[in-house]
BALUM-42301 format. One record per residue: residue number from 1; chain; y, z, x of N, C-alpha, C, CB in turn. Coordinates in nm, 2 decimals. Glycine has a CB too. Layout:
// residues N
> gulum  torke  nnorth  nup  neast  canorth  caup  caeast  cnorth  cup  ceast  cbnorth  cbup  cbeast
> NUM  A  Y  Z  X  Y  Z  X  Y  Z  X  Y  Z  X
...
This chain:
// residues 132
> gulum  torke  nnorth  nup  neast  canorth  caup  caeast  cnorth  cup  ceast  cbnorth  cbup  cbeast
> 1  A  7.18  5.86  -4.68  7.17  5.79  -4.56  7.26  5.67  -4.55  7.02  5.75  -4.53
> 2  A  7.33  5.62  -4.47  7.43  5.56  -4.45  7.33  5.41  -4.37  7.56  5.66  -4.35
> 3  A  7.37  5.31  -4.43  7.35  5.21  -4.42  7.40  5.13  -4.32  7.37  5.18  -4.51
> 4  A  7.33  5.06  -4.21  7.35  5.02  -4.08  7.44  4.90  -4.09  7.22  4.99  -4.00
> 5  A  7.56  4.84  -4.06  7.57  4.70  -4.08  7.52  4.68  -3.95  7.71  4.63  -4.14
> 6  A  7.45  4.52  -3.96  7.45  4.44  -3.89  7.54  4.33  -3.79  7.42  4.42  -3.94
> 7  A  7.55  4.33  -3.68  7.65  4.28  -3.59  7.68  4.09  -3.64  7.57  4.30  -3.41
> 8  A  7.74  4.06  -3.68  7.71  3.88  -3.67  7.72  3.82  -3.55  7.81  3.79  -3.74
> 9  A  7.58  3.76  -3.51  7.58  3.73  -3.40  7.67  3.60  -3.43  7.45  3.72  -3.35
> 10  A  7.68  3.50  -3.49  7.79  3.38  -3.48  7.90  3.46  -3.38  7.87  3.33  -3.67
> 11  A  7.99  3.54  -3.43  8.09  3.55  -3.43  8.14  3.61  -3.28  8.12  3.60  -3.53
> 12  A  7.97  3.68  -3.24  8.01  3.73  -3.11  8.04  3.61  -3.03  7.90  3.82  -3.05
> 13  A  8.08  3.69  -2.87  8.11  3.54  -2.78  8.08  3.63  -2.67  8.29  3.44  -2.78
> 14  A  7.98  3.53  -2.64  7.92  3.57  -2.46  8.03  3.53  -2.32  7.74  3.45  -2.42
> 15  A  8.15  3.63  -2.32  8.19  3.55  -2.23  8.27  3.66  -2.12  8.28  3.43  -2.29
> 16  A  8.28  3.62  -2.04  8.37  3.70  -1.94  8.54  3.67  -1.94  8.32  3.65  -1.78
> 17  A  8.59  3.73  -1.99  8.78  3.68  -1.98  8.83  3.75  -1.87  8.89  3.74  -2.13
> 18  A  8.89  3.64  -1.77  8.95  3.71  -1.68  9.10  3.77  -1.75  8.96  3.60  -1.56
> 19  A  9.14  3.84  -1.63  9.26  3.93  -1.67  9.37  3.86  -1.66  9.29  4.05  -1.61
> 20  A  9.46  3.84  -1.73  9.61  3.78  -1.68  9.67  3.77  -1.57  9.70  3.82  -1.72
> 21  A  9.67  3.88  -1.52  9.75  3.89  -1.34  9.66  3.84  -1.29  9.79  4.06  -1.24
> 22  A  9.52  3.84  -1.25  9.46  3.81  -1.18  9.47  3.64  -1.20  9.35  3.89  -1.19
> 23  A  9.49  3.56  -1.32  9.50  3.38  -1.33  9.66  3.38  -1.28  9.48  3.29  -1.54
> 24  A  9.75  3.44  -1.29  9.85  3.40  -1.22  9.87  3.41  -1.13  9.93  3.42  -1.24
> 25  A  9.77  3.57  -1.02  9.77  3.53  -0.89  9.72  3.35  -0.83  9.68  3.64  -0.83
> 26  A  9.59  3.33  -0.90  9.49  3.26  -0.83  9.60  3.10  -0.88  9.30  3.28  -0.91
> 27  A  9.67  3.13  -0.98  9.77  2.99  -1.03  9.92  2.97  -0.95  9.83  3.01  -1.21
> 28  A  9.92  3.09  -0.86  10.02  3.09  -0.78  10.00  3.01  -0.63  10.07  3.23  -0.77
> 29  A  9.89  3.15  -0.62  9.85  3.10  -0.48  9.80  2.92  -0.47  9.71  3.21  -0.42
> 30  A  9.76  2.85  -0.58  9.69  2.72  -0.59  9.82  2.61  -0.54  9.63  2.69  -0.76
> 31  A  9.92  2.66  -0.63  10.04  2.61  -0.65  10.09  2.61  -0.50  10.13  2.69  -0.75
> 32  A  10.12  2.73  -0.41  10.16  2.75  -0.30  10.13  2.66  -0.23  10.14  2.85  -0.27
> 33  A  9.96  2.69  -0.20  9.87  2.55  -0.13  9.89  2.42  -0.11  9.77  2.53  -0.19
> 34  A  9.95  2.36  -0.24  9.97  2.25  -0.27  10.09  2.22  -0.22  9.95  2.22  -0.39
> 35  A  10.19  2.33  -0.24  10.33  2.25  -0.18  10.33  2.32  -0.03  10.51  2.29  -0.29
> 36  A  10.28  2.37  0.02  10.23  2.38  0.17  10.16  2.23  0.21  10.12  2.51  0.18
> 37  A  10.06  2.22  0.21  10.02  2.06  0.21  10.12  1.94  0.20  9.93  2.04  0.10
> 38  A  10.18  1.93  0.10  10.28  1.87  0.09  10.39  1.86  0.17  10.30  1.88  0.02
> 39  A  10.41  1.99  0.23  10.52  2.00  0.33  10.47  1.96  0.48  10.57  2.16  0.32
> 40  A  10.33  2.02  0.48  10.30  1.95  0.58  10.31  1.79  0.64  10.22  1.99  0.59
> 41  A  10.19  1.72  0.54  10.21  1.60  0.51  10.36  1.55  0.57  10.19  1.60  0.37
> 42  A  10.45  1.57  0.45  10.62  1.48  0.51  10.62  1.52  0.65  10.80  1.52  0.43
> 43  A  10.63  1.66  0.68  10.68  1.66  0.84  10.61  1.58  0.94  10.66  1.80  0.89
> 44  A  10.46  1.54  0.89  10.40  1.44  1.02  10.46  1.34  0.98  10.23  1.42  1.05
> 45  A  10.47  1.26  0.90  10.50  1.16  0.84  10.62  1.15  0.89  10.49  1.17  0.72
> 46  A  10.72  1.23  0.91  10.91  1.26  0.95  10.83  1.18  1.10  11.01  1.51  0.97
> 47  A  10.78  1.29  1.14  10.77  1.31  1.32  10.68  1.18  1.38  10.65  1.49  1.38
> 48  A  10.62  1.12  1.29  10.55  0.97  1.35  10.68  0.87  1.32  10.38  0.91  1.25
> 49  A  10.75  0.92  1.21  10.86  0.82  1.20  11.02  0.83  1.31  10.91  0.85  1.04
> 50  A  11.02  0.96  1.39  11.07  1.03  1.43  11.02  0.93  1.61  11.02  1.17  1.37
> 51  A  10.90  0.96  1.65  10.82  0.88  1.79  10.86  0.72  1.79  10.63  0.89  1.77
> 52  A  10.84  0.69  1.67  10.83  0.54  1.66  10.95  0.48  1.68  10.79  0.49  1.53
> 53  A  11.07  0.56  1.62  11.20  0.52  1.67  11.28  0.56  1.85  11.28  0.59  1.57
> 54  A  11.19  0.65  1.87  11.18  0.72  2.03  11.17  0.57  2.07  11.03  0.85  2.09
> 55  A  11.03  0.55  2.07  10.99  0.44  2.12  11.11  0.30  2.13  10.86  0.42  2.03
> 56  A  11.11  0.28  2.02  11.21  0.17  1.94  11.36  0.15  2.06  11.29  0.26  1.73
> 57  A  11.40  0.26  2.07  11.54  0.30  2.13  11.51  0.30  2.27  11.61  0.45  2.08
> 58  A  11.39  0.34  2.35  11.36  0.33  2.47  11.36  0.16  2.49  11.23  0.40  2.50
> 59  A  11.32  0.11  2.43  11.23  -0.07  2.44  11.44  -0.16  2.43  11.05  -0.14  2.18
> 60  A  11.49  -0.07  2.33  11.62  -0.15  2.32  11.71  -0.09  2.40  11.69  -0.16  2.18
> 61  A  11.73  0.00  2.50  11.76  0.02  2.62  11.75  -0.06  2.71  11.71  0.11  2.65
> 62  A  11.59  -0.05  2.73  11.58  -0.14  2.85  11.59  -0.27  2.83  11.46  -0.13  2.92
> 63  A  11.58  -0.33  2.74  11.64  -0.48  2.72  11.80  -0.50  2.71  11.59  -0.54  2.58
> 64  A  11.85  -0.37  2.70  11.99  -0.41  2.71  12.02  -0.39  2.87  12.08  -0.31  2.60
> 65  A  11.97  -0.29  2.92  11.99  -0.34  3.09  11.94  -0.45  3.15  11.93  -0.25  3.17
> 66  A  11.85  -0.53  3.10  11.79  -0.61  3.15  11.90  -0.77  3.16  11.65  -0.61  3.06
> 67  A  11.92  -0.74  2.98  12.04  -0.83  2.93  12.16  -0.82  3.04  12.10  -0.78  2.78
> 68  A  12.19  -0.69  3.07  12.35  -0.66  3.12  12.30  -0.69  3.25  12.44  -0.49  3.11
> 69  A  12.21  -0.71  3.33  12.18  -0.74  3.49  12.20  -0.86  3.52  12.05  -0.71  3.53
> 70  A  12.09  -0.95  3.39  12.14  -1.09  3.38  12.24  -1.14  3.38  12.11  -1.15  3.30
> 71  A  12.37  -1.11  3.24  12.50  -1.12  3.25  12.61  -1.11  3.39  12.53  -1.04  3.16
> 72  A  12.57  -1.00  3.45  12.62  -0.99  3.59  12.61  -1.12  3.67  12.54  -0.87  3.66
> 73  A  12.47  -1.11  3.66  12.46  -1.21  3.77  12.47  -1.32  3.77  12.37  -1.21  3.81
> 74  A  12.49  -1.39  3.62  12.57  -1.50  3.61  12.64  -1.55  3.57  12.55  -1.55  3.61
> 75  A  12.76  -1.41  3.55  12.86  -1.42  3.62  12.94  -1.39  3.75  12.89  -1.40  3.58
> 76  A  12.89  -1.43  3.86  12.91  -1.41  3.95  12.91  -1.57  3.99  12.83  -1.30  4.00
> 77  A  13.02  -1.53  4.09  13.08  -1.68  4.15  13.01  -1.77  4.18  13.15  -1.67  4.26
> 78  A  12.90  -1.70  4.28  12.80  -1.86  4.33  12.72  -1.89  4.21  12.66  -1.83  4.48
> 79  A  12.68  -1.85  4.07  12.62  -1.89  4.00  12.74  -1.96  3.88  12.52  -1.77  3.98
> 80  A  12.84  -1.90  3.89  12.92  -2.00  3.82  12.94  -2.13  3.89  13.05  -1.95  3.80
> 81  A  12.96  -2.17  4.02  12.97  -2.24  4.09  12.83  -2.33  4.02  12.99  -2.17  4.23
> 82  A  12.73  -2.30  4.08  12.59  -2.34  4.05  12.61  -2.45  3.91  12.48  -2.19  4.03
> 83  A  12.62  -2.33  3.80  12.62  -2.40  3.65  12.70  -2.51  3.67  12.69  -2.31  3.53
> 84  A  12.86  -2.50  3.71  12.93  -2.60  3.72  12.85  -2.77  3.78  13.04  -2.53  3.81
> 85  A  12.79  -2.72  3.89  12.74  -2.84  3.95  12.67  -2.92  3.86  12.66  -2.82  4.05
> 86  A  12.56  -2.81  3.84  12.40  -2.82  3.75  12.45  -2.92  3.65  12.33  -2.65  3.66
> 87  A  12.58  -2.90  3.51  12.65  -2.94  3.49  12.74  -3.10  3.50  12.66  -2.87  3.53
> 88  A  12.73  -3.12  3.61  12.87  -3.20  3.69  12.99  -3.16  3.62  12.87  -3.38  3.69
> 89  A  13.05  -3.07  3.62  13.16  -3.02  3.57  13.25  -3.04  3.70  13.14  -2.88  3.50
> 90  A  13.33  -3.08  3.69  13.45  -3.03  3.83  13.59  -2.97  3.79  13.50  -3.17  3.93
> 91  A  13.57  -2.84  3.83  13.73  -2.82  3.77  13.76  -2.74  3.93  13.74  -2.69  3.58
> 92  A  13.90  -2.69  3.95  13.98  -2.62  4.06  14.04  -2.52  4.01  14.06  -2.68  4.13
> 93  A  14.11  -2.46  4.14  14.13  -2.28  4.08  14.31  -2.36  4.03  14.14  -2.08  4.28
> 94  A  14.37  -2.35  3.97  14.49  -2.34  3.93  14.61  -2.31  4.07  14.49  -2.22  3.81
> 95  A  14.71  -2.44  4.03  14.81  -2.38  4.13  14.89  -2.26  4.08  14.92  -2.48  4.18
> 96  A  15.02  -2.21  4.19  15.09  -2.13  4.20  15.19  -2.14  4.06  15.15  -2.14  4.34
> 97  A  15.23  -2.27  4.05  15.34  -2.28  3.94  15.23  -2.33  3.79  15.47  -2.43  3.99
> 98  A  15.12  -2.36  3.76  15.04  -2.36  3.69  14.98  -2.20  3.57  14.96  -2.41  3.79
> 99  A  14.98  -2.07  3.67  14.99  -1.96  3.64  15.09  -1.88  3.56  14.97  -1.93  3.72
> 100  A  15.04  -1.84  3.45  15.15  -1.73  3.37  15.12  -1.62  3.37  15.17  -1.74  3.22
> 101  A  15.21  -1.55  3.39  15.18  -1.40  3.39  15.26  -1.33  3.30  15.20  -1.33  3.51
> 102  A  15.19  -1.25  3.16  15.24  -1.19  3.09  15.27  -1.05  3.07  15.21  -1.23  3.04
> 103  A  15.35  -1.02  3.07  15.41  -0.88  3.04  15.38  -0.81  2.95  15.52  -0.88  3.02
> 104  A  15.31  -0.68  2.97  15.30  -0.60  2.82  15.47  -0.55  2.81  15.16  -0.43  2.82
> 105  A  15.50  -0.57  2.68  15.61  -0.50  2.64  15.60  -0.37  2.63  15.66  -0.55  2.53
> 106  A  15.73  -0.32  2.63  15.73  -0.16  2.63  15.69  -0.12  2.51  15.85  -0.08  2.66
> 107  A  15.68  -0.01  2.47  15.69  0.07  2.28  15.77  0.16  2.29  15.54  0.15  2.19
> 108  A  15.83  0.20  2.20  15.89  0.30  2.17  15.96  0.36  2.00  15.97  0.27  2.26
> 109  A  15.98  0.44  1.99  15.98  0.49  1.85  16.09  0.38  1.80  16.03  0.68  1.84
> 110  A  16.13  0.38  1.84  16.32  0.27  1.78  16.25  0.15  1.80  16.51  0.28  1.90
> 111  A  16.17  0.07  1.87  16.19  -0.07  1.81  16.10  -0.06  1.72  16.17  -0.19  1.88
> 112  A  16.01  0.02  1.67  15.87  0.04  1.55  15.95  0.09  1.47  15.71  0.14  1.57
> 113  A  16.04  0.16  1.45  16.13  0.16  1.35  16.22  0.05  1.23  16.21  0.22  1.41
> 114  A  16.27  -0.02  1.40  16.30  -0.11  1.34  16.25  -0.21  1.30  16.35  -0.14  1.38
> 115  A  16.13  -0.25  1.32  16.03  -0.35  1.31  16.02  -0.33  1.15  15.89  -0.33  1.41
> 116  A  15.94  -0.20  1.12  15.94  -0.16  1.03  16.04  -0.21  0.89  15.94  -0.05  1.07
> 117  A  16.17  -0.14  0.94  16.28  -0.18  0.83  16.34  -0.33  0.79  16.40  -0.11  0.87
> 118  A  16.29  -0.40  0.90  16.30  -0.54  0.89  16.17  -0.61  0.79  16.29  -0.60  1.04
> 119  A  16.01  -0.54  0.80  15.92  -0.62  0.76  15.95  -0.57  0.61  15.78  -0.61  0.83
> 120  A  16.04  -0.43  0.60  16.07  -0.41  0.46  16.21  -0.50  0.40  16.09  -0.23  0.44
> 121  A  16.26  -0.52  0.44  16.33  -0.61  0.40  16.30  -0.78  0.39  16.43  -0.57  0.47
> 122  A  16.23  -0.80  0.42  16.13  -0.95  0.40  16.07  -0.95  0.33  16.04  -1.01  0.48
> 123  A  16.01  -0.85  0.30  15.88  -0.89  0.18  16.00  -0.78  0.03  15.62  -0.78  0.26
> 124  A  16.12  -0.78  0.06  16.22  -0.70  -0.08  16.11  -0.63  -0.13  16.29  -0.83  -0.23
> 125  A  16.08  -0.50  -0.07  15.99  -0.38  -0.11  16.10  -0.27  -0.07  15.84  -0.37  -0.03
> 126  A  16.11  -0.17  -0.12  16.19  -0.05  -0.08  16.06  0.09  -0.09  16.34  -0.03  -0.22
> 127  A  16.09  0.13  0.01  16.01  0.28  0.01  15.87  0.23  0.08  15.98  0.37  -0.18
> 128  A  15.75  0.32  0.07  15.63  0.32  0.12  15.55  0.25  -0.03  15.58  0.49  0.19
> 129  A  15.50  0.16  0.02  15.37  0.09  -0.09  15.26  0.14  -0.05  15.34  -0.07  -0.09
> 130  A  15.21  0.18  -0.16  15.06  0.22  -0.12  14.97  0.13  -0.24  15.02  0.42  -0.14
> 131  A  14.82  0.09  -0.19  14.75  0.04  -0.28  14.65  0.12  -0.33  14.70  -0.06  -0.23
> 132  A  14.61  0.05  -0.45  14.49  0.14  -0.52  14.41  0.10  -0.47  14.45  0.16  -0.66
């Protein structure tokens, strides 16, 4: 008659082991979750930062029209006039022989040529200098 061994209970282990595929599904999908969340998160974060500058750019618009309406308006003659008084400033419009009128000169490829070969001959450089 063949002799029974006995199981050691020490050594048994009461436990359930999950399967491998199944921890890497549940370690994937966790993972996923998390950088979904995360993605969400920045995008509100973008889009409130996104409004706030809406806002920002509307407010410095209209102060810059507000600014440019002001500027108009005083500069405009009767309010220069005004300042002047306000002021006591007294000045007059300039006579006929008082006035200069200046001429734009013409351009053309030959005097920038020449200009050129002259400012190279003043500063005794030959050819094109370039800097580092």
């Amino acid at each position: 008659m063949k002799v029974r061994k006995r199981k050691n209970r020490k050594k048994m282990v009461y436990a359930y082991s999950k399967p491998a595929p199944f921890v890497g599904i549940v370690v994937v999908v966790v993972v996923t979750a998390l950088v979904y969340s995360y993605l969400v998160y920045s995008c509100q974060v973008l889009g409130d930062d996104i409004k706030r500058m809406e806002r920002q750019q509307i407010d410095l618009k209209n102060r810059y029209v507000n600014e440019e309406y002001r500027w108009t308006e005083a500069k405009s003659p009767a309010n220069i006039d005004a300042a002047l008084k306000r002021h006591n400033i007294v000045m007059t419009w300039p006579t006929a022989s008082q006035v200069v009128h200046l001429n734009s000169p013409t351009v053309d490829k030959h005097n920038i040529a020449s200009l050129d070969s002259t400012l190279l001959r003043g500063s005794r450089l030959a050819g094109t200098v370039m800097n580092d």
